[in-house]
SERO-4910 file (N, C-alpha, C, O; in steps of 0.05 Angstrom, whole numbers):
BEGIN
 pado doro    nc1    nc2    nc3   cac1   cac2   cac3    cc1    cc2    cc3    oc1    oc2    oc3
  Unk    A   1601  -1976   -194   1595  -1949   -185   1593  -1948   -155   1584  -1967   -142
  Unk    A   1603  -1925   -143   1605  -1926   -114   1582  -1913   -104   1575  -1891   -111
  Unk    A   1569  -1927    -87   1544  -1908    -69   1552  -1891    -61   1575  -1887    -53
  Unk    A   1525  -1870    -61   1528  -1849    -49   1533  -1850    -15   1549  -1836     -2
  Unk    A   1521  -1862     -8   1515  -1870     26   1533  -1897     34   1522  -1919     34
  Unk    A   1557  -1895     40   1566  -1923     57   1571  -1920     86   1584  -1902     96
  Unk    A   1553  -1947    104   1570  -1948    121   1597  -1957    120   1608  -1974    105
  Unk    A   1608  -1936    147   1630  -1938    159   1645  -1959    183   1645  -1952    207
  Unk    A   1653  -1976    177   1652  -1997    209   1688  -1992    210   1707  -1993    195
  Unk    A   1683  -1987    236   1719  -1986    247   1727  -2009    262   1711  -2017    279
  Unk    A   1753  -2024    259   1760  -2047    258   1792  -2039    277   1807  -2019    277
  Unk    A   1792  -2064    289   1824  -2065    295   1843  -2080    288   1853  -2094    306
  Unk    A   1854  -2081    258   1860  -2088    246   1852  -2123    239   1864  -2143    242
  Unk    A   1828  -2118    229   1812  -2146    220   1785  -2149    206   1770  -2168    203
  Unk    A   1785  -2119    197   1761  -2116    170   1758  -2134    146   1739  -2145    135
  Unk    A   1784  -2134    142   1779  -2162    120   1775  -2185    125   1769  -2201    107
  Unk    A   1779  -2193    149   1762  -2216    163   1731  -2214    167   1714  -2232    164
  Unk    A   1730  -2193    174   1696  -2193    183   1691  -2194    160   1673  -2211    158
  Unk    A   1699  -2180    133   1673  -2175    111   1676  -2203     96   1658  -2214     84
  Unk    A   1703  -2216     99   1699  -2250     89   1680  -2267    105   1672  -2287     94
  Unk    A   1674  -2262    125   1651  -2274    148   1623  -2267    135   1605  -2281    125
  Unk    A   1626  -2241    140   1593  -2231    130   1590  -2241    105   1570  -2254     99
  Unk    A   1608  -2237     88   1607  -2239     51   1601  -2272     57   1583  -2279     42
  Unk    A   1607  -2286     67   1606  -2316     72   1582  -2320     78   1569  -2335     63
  Unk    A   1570  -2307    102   1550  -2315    115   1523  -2306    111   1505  -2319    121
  Unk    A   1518  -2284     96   1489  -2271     95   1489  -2268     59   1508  -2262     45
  Unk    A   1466  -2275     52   1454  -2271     28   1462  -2244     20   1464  -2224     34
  Unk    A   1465  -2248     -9   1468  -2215    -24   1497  -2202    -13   1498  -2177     -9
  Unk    A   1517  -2217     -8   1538  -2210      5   1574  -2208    -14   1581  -2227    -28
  Unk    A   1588  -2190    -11   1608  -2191    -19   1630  -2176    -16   1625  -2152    -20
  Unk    A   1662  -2183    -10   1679  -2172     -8   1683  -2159    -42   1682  -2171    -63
  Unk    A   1685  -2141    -38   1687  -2120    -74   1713  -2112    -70   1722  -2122    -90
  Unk    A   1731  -2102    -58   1752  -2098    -62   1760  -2085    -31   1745  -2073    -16
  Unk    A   1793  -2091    -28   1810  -2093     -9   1824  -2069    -20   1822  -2064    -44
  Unk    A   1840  -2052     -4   1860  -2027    -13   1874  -2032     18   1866  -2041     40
  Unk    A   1901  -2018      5   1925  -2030     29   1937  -2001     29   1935  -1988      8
  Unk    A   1950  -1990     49   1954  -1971     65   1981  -1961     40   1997  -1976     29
  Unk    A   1979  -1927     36   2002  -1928      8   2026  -1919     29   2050  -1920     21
  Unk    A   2021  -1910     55   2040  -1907     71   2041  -1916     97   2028  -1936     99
  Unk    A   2054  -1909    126   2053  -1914    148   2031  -1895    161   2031  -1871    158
  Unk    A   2013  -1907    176   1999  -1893    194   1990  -1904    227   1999  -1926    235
  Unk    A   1971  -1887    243   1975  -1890    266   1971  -1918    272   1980  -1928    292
  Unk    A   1951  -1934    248   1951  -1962    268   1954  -1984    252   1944  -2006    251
  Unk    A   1976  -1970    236   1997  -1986    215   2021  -1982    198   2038  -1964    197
  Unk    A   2017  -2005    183   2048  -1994    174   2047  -1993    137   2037  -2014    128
  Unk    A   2051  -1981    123   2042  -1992     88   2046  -2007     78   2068  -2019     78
  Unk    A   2024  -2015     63   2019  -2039     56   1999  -2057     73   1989  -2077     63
  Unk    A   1994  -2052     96   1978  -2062    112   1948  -2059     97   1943  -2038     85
  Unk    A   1931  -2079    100   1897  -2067    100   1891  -2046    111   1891  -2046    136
  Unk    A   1886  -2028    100   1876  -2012    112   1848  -1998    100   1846  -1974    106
  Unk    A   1827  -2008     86   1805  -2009     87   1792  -2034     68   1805  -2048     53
  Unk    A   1760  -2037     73   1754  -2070     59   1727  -2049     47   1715  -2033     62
  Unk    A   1720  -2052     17   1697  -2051      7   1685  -2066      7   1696  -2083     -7
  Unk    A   1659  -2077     17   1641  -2097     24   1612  -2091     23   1601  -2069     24
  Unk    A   1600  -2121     21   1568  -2110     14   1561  -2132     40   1573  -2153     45
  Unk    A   1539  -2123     54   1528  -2136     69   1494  -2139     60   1481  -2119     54
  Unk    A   1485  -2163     60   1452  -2164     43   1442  -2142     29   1419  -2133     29
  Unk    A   1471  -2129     13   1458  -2112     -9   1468  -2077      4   1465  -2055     -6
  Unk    A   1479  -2086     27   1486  -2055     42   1510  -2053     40   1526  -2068     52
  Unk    A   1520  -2027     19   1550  -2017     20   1566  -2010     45   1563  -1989     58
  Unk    A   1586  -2031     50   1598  -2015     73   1626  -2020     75   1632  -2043     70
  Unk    A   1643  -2006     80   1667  -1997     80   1685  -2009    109   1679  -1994    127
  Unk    A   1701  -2028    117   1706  -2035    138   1743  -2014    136   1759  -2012    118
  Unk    A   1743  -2005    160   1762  -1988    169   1790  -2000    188   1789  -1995    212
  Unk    A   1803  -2008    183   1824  -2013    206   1838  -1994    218   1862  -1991    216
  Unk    A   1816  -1977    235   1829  -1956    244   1849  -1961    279   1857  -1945    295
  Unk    A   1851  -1986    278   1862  -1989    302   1844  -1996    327   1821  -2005    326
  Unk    A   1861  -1988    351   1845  -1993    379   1836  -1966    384   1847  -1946    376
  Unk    A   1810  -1968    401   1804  -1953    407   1761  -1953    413   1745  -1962    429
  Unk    A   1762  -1941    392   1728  -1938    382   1720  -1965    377   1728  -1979    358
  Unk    A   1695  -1970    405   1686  -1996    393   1660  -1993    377   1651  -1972    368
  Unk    A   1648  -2023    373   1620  -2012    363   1601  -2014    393   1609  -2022    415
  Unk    A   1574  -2002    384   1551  -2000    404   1524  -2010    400   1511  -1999    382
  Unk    A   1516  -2025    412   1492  -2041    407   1466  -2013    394   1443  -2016    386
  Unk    A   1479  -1994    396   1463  -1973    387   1465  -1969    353   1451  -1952    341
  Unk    A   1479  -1982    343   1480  -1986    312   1478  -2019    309   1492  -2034    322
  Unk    A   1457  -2029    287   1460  -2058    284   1446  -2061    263   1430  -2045    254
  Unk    A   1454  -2090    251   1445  -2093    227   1415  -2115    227   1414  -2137    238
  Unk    A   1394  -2102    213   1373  -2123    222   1370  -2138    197   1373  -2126    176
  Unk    A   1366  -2160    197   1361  -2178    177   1342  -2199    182   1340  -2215    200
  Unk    A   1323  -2195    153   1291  -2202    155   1302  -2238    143   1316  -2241    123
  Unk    A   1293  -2259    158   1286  -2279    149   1262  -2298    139   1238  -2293    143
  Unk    A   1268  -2316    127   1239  -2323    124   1223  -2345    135   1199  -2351    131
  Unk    A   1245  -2357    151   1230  -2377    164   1253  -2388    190   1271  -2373    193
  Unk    A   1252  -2412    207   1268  -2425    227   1296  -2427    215   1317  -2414    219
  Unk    A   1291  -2447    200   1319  -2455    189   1332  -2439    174   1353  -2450    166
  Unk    A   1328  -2406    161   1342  -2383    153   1353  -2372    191   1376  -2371    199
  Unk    A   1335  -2366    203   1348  -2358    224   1361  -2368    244   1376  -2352    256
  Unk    A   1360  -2393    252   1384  -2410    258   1414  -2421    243   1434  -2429    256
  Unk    A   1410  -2419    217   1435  -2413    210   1453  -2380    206   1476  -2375    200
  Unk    A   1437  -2367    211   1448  -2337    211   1460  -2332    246   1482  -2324    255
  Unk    A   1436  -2340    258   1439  -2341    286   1477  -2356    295   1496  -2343    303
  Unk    A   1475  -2387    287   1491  -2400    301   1519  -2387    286   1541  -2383    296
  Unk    A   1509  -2381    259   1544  -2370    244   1555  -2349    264   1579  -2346    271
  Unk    A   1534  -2336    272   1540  -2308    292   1557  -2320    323   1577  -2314    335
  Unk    A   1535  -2339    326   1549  -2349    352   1566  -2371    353   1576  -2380    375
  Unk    A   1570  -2380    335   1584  -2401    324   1613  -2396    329   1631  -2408    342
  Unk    A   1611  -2368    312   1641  -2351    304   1655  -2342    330   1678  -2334    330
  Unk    A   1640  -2343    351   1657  -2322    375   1643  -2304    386   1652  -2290    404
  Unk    A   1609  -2300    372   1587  -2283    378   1573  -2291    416   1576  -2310    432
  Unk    A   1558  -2262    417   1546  -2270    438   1515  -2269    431   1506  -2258    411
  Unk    A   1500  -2282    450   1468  -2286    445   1456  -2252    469   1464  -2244    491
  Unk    A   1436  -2245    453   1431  -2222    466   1400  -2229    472   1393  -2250    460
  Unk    A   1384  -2219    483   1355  -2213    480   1346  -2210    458   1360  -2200    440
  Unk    A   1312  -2218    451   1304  -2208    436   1305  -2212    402   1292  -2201    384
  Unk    A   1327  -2232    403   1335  -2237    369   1353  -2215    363   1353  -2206    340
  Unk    A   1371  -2203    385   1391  -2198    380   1419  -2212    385   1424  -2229    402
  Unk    A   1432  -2204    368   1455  -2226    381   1490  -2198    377   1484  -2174    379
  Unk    A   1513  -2204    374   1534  -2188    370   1561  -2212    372   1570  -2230    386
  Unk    A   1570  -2195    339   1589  -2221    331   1621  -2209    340   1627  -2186    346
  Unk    A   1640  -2234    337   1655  -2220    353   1673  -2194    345   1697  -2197    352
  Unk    A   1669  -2178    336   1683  -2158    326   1655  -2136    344   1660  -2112    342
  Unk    A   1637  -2143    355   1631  -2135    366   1602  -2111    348   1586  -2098    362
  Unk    A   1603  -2112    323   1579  -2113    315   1552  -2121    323   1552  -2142    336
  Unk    A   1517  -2107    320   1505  -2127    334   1491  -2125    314   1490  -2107    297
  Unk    A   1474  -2153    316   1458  -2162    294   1431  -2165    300   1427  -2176    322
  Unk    A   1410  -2156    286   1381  -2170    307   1370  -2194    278   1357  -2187    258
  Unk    A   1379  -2218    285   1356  -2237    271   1335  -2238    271   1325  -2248    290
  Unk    A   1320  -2229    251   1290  -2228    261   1269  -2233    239   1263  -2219    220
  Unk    A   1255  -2265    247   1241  -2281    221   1214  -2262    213   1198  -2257    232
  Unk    A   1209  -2252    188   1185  -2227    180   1168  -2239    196   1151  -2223    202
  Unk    A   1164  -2260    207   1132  -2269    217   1131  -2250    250   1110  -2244    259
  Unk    A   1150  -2245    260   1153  -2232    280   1145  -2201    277   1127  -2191    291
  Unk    A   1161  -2186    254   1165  -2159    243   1127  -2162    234   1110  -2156    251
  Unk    A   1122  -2168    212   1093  -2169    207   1072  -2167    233   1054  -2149    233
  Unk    A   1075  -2185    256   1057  -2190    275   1053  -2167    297   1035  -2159    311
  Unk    A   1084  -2160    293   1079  -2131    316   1067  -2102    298   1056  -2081    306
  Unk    A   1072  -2106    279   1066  -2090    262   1032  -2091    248   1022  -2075    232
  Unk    A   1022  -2108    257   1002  -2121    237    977  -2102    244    982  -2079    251
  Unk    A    956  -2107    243    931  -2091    247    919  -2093    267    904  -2076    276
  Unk    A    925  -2121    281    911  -2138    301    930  -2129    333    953  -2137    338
  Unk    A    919  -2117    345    936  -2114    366    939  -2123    394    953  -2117    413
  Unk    A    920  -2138    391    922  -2167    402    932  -2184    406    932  -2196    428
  Unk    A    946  -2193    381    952  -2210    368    982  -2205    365    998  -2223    365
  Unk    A    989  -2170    363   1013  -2156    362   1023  -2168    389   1040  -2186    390
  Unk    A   1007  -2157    414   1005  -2157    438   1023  -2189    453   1042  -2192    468
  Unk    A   1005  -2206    438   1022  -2226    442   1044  -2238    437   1057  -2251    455
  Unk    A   1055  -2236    405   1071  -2239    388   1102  -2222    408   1123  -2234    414
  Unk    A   1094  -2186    416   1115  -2176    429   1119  -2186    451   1139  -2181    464
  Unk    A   1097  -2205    463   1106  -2216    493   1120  -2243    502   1129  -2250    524
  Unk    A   1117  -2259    475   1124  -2277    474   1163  -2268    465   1183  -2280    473
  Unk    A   1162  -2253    453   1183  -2249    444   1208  -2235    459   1230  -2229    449
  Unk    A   1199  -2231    485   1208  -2212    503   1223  -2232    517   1246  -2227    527
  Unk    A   1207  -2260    520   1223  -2281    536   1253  -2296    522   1268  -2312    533
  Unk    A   1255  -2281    490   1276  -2308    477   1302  -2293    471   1306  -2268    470
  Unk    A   1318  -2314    468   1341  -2294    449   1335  -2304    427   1319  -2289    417
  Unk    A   1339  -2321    415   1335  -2327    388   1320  -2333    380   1317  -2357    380
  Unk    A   1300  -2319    367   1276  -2321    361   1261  -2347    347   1270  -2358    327
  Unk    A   1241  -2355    360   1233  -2384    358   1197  -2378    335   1176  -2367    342
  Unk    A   1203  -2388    316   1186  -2373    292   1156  -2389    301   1134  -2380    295
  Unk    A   1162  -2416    319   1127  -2428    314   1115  -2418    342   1091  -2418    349
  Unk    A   1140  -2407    356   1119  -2399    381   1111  -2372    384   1097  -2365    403
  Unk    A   1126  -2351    358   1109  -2326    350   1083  -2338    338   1062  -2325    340
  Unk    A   1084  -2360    327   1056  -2365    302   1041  -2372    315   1018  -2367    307
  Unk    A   1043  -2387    343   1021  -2394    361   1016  -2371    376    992  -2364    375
  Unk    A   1029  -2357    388   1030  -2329    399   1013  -2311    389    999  -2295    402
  Unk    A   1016  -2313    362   1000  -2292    332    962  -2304    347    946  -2291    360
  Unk    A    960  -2330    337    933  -2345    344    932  -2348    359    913  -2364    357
  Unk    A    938  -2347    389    924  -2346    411    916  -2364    426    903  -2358    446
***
């Protein structure tokens, strides 16, 4: 059954690369089906890919090879809750591994230019938490990293 709500990601001709990456790399992930162009268009020819059905950790999304042009913007990104170091260092390095760059903050952007924010719940919980103190520190410590370092939020959390 098709969701009601899919994202849309526009590609230059390499959607079915990215969603074999993502489908590879993040939990709850899967290429669902490929469809190939029934004719010639502006940033192809038929038969070409021209769109990828894909699930990213459970999120329907549709990859587009609409050509050059429209990139993506760190103003759309995908956040994904981990649960500890070694979940977010392997999510992290696949990102940067692949051709990604390291951003602030436990964000990072892979190379298709997607951005991702890794971010272990102990972080999400602490700024969020009741204690704002404790928030206080957790967001200040976190201001200094790119890739978020999970025992020095937990000492951060305690003070």
């Amino acid at each position: 059954m098709t969701s009601k709500n899919t994202i849309c990601l526009w590609f230059n001709g390499d959607a079915l690369d990215a969603a074999k990456f993502y489908a590879e790399t993040f939990p709850d992930s899967e290429v669902r089906a490929v469809h190939r162009a029934p004719g010639d268009y502006p940033a192809g020819k038929e038969g070409d890919v021209l769109t990828v059905d894909f699930t990213v950790a459970g999120i329907p999304c549709i990859g587009l090879n609409g050509g050059p042009g429209p990139s993506h913007s760190i103003a759309f990104s995908f956040q994904i809750a981990t649960e500890d170091q070694e979940e977010t260092d392997r999510l992290w390095n696949a990102i940067f591994g692949n051709g990604g760059q390291e951003n602030a903050c436990g964000w990072c952007q892979d190379k298709w230019g997607l951005s991702w924010q890794i971010t272990p719940r102990v972080l999400s919980e602490a700024v969020a938490g009741s204690d704002p103190a404790a928030a206080k520190r957790a967001f200040t410590a976190m201001m200094d990293m790119r890739k978020i370092d999970v025992a020095k939020i937990e000492a951060a959390v305690r003070g």
